[in-house]
C-alpha positions as CSV (number, residue, x, y, z in Angstrom):
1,X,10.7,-22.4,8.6
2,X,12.4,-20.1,6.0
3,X,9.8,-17.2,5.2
4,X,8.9,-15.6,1.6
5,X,10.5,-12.7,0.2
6,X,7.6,-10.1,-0.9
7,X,7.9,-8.4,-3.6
8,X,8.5,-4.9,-4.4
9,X,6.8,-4.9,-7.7
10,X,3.6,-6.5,-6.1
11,X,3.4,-4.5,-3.0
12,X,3.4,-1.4,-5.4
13,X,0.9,-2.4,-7.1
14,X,-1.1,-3.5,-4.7
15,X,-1.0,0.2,-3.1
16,X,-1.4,1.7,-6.6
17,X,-4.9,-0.2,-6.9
18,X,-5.3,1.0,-3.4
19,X,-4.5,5.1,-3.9
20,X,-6.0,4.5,-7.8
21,X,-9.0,3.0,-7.5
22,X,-9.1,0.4,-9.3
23,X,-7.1,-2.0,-11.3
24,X,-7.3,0.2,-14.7
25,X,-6.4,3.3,-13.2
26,X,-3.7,1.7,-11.3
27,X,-2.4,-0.2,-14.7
28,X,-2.2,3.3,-16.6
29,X,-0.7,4.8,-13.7
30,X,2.5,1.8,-13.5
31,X,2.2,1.4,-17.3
32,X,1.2,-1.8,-17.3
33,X,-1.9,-3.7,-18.7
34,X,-4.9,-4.7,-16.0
35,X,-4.6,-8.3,-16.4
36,X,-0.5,-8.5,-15.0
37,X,-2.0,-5.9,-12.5
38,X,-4.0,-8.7,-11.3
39,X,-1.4,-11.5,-11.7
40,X,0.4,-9.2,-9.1
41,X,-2.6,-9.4,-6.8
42,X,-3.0,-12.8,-7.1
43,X,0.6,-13.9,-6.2
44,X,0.5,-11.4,-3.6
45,X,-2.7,-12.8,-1.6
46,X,-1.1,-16.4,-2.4
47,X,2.1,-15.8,-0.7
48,X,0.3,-13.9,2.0
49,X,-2.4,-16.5,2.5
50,X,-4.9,-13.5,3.0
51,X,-7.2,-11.8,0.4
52,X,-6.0,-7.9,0.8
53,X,-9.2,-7.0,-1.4
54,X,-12.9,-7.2,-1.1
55,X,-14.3,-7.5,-4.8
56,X,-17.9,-6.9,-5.6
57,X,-19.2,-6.2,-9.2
58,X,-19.5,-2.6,-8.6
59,X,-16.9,-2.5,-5.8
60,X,-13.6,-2.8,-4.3
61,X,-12.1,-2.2,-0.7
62,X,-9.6,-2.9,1.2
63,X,-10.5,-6.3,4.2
64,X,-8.9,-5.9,7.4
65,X,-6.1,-7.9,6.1
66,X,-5.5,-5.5,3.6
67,X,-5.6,-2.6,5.4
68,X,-3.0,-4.3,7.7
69,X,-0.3,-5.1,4.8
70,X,-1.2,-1.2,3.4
71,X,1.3,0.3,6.9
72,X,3.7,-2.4,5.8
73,X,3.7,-1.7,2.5
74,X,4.1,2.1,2.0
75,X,7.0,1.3,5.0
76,X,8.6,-1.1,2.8
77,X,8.0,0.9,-0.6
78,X,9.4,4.0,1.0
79,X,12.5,2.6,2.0
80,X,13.1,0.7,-1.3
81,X,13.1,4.2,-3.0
82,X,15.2,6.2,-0.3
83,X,17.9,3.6,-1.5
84,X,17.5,3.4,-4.7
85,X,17.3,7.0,-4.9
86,X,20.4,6.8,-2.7
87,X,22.7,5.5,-5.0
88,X,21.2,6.6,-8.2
89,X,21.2,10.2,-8.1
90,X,24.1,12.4,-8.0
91,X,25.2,13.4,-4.7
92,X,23.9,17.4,-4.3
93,X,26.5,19.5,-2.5
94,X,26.5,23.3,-1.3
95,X,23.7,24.9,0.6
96,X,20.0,26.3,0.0
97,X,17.9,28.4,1.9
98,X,14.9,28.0,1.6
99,X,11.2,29.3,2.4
100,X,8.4,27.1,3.0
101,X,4.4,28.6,2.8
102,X,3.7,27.5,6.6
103,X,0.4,25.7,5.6
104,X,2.3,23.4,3.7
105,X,3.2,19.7,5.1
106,X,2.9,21.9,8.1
107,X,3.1,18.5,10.7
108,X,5.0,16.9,8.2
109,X,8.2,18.9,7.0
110,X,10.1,17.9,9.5
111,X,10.3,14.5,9.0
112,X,10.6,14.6,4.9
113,X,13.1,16.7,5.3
114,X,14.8,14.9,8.3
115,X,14.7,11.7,5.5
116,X,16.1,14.1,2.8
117,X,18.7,15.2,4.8
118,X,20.2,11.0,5.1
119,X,19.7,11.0,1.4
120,X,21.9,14.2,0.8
121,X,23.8,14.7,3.8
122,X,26.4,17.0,1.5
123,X,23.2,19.6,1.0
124,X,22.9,21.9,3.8
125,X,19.3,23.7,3.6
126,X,18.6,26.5,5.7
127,X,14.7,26.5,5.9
128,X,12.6,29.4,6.9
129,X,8.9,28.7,7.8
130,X,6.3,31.5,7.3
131,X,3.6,33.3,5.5
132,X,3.7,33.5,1.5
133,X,3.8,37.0,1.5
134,X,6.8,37.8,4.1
135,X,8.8,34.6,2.0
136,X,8.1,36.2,-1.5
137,X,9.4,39.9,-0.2
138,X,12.1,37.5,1.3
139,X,13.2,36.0,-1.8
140,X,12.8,39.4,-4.0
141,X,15.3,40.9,-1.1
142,X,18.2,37.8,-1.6
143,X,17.0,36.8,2.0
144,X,16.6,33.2,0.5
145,X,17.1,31.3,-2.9
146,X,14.2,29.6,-3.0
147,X,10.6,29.5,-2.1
148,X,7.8,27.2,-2.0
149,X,4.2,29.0,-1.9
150,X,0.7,29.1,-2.9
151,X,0.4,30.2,-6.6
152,X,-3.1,32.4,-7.6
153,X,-5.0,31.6,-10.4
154,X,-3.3,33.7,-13.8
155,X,0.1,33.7,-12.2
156,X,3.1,33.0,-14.1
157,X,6.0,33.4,-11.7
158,X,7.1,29.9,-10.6
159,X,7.0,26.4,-11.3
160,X,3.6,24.1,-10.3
161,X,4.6,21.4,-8.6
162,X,1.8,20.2,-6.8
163,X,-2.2,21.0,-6.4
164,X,-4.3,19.5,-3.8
165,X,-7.8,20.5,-2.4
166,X,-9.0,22.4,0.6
167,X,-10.9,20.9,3.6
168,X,-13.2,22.2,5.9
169,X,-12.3,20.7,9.1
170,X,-13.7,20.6,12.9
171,X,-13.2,19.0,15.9
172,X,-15.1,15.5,16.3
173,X,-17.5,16.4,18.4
174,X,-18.1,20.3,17.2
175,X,-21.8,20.6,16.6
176,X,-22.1,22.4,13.4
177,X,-24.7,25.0,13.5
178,X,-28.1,24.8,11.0
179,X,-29.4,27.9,11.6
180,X,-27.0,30.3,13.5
181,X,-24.3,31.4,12.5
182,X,-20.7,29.1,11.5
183,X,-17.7,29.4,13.9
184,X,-14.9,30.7,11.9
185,X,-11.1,29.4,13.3
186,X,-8.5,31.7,11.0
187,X,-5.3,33.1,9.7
188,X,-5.2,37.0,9.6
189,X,-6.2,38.6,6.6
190,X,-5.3,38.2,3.5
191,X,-5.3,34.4,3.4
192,X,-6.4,32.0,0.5
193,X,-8.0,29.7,2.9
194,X,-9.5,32.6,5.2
195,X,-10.7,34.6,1.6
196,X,-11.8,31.5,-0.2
197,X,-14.0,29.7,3.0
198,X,-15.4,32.9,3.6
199,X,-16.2,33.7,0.0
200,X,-17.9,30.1,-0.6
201,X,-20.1,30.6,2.6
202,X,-21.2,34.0,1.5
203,X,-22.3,32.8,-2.3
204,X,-24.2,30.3,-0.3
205,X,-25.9,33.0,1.8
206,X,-24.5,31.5,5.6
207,X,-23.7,33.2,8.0
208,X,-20.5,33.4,9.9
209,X,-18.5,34.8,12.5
210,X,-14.5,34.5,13.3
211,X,-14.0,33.3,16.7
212,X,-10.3,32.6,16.5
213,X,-7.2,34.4,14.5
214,X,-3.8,33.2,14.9
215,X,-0.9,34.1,12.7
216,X,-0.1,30.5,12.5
217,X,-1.4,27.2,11.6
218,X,-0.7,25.2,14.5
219,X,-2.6,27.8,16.2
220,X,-6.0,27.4,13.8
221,X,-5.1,23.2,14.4
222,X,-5.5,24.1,18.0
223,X,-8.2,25.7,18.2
224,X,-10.0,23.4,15.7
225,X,-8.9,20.4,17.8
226,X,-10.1,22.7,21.3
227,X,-13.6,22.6,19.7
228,X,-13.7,26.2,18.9
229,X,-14.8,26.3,15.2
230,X,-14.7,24.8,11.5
231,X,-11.7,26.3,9.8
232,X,-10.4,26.1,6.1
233,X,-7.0,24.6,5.3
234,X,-5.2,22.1,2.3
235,X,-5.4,18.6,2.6
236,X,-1.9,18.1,3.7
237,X,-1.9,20.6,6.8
238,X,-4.7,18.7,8.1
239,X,-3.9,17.5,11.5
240,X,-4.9,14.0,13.1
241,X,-7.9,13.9,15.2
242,X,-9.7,16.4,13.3
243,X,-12.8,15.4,10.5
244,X,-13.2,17.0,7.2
245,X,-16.2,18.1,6.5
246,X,-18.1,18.4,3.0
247,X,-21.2,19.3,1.2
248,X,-23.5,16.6,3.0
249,X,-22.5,18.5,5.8
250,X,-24.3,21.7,4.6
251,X,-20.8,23.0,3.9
252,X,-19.7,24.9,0.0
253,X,-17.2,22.9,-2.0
254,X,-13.8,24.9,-1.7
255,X,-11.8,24.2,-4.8
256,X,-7.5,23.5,-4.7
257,X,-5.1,25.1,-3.8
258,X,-1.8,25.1,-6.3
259,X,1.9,25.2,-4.7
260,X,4.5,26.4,-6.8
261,X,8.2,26.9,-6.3
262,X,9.8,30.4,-7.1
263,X,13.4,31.7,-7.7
264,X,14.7,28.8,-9.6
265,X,17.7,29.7,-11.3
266,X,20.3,27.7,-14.0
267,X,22.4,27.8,-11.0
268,X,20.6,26.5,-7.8
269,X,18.5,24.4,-10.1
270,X,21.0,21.7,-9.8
271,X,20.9,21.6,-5.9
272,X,16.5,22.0,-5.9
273,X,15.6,19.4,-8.4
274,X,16.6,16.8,-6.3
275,X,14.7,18.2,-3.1
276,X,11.7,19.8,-4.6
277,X,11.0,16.0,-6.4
278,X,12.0,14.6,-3.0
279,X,9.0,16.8,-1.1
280,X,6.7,15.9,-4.2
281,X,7.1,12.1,-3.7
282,X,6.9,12.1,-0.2
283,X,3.4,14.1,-0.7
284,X,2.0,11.2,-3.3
285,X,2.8,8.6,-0.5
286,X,0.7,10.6,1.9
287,X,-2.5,10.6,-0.4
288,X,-4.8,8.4,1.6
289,X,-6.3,5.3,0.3
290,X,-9.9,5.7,-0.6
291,X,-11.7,2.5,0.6
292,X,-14.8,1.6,-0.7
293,X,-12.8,1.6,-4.0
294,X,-15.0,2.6,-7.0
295,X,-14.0,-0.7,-9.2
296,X,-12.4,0.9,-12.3
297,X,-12.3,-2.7,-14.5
């Protein structure tokens, strides 16, 4: 029995209403209107033989079903970019080094870059990992060419490229405290995350103490996972087997954090477009779908 070709156009919509929402959201977001959104659906559960939705009037989630094809899906979608990408950008030659804030796609840097490197295997990147302040002095010194780091609030050195929130996060079974006072895992001071968690408990009057300092992340994602404490850090250095944690949890909203990348120049700008819009994409893939789905038309 010859099997069906799936295809692309469908399965990217499909995670679009997944990641959006809802099918307006995820029609404004492809550019197109909500009813082919749906035709797309359609066809896609019809070939499947499965429904990949749950619809309600007031709701929409992914079934089982759905959440199955999603893995496929993103797989699929991923790979139909890489070589597309592959053949329709210019090939980047020559080298770049380049600093990356620690905190950022800290588990998952490797591997976009490890992708990156099969895309543009004539682009030779020399990456240093570490804090934003040591990468900045780095950069100012000729050390490296460019860097990608947090951005504060009223800065106008560097180019946004992304924003995401932070997360409280603790171990699954860490007991969070009502009255005494809220384990604290850390970076050394000065920190964003360390400045701003601290900062929101205080305004809320609760208490704290730090229990754990490390200089580096993997260090504050071990002790989280060891049980130790809560800790503050941006959605995409959050590790697996760890649980954010929010206001229903007695916990202050944090706020975002926005990267940026600095010491782009007429002439490197050539060789960082291409990776800096690589990093980006690979970070929209990451975004977690949101089931229940708040049906958006």
């Amino acid at each position: 029995m010859s099997l069906s070709d799936l295809e692309i156009d469908a399965l990217r919509a499909f995670v679009t209403v997944a990641e959006a929402g809802g099918f307006t959201a995820a029609a404004e977001r492809l550019g197109r209107t909500q009813s082919a959104i749906s035709v797309k659906i359609k066809k896609l559960e019809d070939m499947l033989g499965r429904r990949v939705f749950e619809r309600t009037s007031r709701s929409l989630a992914l079934t089982h079903d759905g959440e199955v094809l999603m893995g496929y899906a993103r797989r699929l979608l991923d790979l139909n970019d890489e070589t597309v990408r592959r053949f329709a950008e210019p090939a980047a030659e020559g080298e770049l080094r380049l600093g990356v804030a620690e905190y950022f796609l800290s588990d998952h840097l490797p591997h976009v870059l490890r992708r990156f490197a099969k895309l543009h295997p004539r682009l030779h990147i020399d990456v240093r990992v570490g804090m934003c302040s040591d990468l900045v002095s780095a950069l100012d010194g000729g050390e490296l060419d460019l860097v990608i780091s947090r951005r504060d609030a009223g800065d106008t050195r560097g180019r946004a490229i992304w924003t995401e929130p932070m997360r409280w996060i603790a171990a699954p079974g860490l007991e969070i405290p009502a009255d005494g006072p809220l384990p604290f895992c850390a970076l050394p001071a000065p920190c964003v995350f360390r400045n701003r968690g601290l900062a929101a408990l205080g305004e809320t009057g609760r208490s704290w103490r730090v229990v754990y300092t490390s200089a580096s992340v993997m260090g504050v994602q071990a002790a989280v996972r060891a049980g130790l404490g809560v800790a503050v850090l941006s959605e995409s250095s959050v590790p697996d087997g760890v649980r954010r944690l929010g206001v229903e949890d007695g916990l202050p909203e944090l706020g975002d954090v926005e990267m940026a990348i600095f010491g782009e120049t007429p002439r490197n700008r050539r060789l960082a477009e291409p990776l800096v819009g690589f990093i980006v994409e690979s970070l929209a893939a990451m975004r977690p779908a949101r089931p229940p789905l708040a049906l958006a038309g």
